[in-house]
C-alpha positions, 0 to 999 in steps of 0.5 A: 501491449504486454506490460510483465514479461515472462520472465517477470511474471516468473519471478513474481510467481517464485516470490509471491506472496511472502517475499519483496523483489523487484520486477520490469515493467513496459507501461512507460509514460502512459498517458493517463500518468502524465501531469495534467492528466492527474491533475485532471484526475484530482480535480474530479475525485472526491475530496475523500479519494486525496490526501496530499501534505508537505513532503518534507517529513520525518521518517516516523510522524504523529498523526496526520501531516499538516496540509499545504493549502495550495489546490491539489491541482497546482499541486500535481501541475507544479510538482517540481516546486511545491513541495508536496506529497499526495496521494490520490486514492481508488483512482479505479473509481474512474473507468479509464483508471479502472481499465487499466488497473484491470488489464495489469492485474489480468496479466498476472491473474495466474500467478496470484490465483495460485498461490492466494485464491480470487483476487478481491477488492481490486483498487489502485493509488496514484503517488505524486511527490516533489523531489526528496520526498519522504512517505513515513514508515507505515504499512498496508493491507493489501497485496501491493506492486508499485510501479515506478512511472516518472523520477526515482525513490528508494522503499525501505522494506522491512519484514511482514509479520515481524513485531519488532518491526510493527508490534502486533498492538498496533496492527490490532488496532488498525484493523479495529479502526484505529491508525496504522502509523508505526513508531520510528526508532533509528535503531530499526534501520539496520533491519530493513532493505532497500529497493531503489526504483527507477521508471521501468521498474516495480517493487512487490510489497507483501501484505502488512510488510512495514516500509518507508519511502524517500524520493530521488532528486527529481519528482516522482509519479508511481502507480500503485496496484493492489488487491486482497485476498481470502488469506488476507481478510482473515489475518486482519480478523483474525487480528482484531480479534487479538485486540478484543482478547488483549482487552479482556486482559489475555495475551493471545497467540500472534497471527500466522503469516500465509500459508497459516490460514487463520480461520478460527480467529477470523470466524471468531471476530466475523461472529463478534463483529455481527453482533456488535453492529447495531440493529438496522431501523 
C-alpha cells in the first residue's frame, strides 16, 4: 500500500525542509494504531520510552507536568475519559513499529536525500490524547511528519530559527543538556499558524519550528515520524558551541538555517566536546 501519493510526495518535495505544509496520507486506521494495540505497546516498553501527564495544561508550562497516577494502559484503553496526554516514544524499538516506520519513510527517501543527504537517526512517536488536550509550546530536533490517525487537533507552528519565537539561549541550552521548554507570551500568538488536522492528513514540522498543540472534541491518536540529517547535527553543535562562548562572555553570531551549513562551529563543539569527555578506565 502506498501511503504518499504522488502528488504529496510533490508537495513535499517543493517544501522541504524549510517550509510547513500539510500533506494526504492513505495509512488510515493501521492496526498497529488502534487502542489496544498501543495499550499493548506501552505496557512493554521501557518506562524511559513514556511519558504521559494530565492534559489539561496551559500553553506555556515549567518543567515537567504532574503524572496522573493512573497505569498507562488505562491510560490509552480509556482515552476518552482519563484525561490524559502520553506519549510513547522510539516505538521503532519494537520490529512491527520499526516496519513501519521504515516502509513510510522509504516512500519518500527521494525527496529528503535531495535536498538534506542520508536520513539518519530514524525514530518514531506515538501521541495519544483525551479530547481538548493541550502539548505546550516547545520544539523538536529532528525532521518531523505527524500524521493524524484518530480525532482531530490543530498545531500552531511558528517560525523555525526565528529568536523572537524561541531565543537562541534556550536552543543553546537544550542542545548542551538542558530542557527545550519555551516561554509563552500571548502576545506571540499573532506570529503563529494554524494547521488543523484531521485522520487522513499530516503536517511537516521543520527542524526546531516552535509549536503548540490543541486536540479537538474527541481523542486523538497520531503517529509521529522523524529522522536527522548531516545539516541538522550541525546546527544543534553549532549551537552549543554558542552557548559555551556566551558563557565566556561573547555574543556570538546566531546559527544559520539550512542550506547555511554550519561547519565550522559544529567541528568547533565536536573538537571541545571530545576533550571534555572523561578518560574511559
Amino acid at each position: 500500500m502506498t501511503v504518499f501519493s504522488t502528488e504529496a510526495r510533490r508537495t513535499f518535495a517543493g517544501n522541504y525542509p524549510e517550509v510547513p505544509h500539510k500533506l494526504p496520507h492513505a495509512l488510515g486506521q493501521h492496526p498497529l494504531l488502534e487502542l489496544d494495540a498501543l495499550a499493548a505497546l506501552a505496557e512493554m516498553l521501557p518506562a524511559s520510552s513514556i511519558e504521559y501527564n494530565f492534559a489539561d495544561l496551559p500553553i506555556g508550562v515549567d518543567g515537567k507536568p504532574d503524572p496522573t497516577g493512573i497505569p498507562i494502559g488505562e491510560t490509552i484503553r480509556k482515552i476518552e475519559e482519563t484525561g490524559s496526554w502520553a506519549v510513547l516514544k522510539n516505538v521503532e524499538q519494537v520490529p512491527a513499529y520499526a516496519e513501519l516506520l521504515h516502509s513510510l519513510l522509504a516512500e519518500i527517501r527521494p525527496e529528503i536525500e535531495a535536498k538534506t543527504g542520508a536520513m539518519l537517526k530514524l525514530q518514531s512517536f506515538i501521541f495519544i490524547t483525551s479530547p481538548n488536550g493541550v502539548t505546550p509550546y516547545h520544539f523538536d530536533p529532528e525532521h518531523n511528519i505527524l500524521l493524524q490517525i484518530r480525532g482531530s487537533k490543530v498545531m500552531t507552528q511558528f517560525p523555525a530559527g526565528d529568536a523572537r519565537f524561541a531565543p537562541d539561549e534556550v536552543h543553546e541550552g537544550y542542545h548542551t543538556g538542558g530542557a527545550r521548554e519555551l516561554k509563552w507570551r500571548d502576545e506571540l500568538l499573532a506570529g503563529g499558524t494554524e494547521f488543523p488536522l484531521a485522520p487522513g492528513e499530516a503536517l511537516f514540522v521543520p527542524v526546531m519550528a516552535p509549536h503548540f498543540v490543541k486536540t479537538g472534541p474527541d481523542s486523538s491518536v497520531s503517529l509521529s515520524i522523524t529522522w536527522r540529517s548531516d545539516w541538522s547535527f550541525a546546527e544543534a553543535d553549532a549551537r552549543a558551541l554558542n552557548g559555551v562562548l556566551r558563557r565566556m562572555g561573547f555574543r556570538p553570531r546566531s546559527t544559520g538555517r539550512w542550506p547555511a551549513t554550519n561547519k565550522a562551529k559544529a567541528l568547533g563543539w565536536r573538537v571541545l566536546r571530545k576533550f571534555r569527555k572523561p578518560p574511559a578506565g
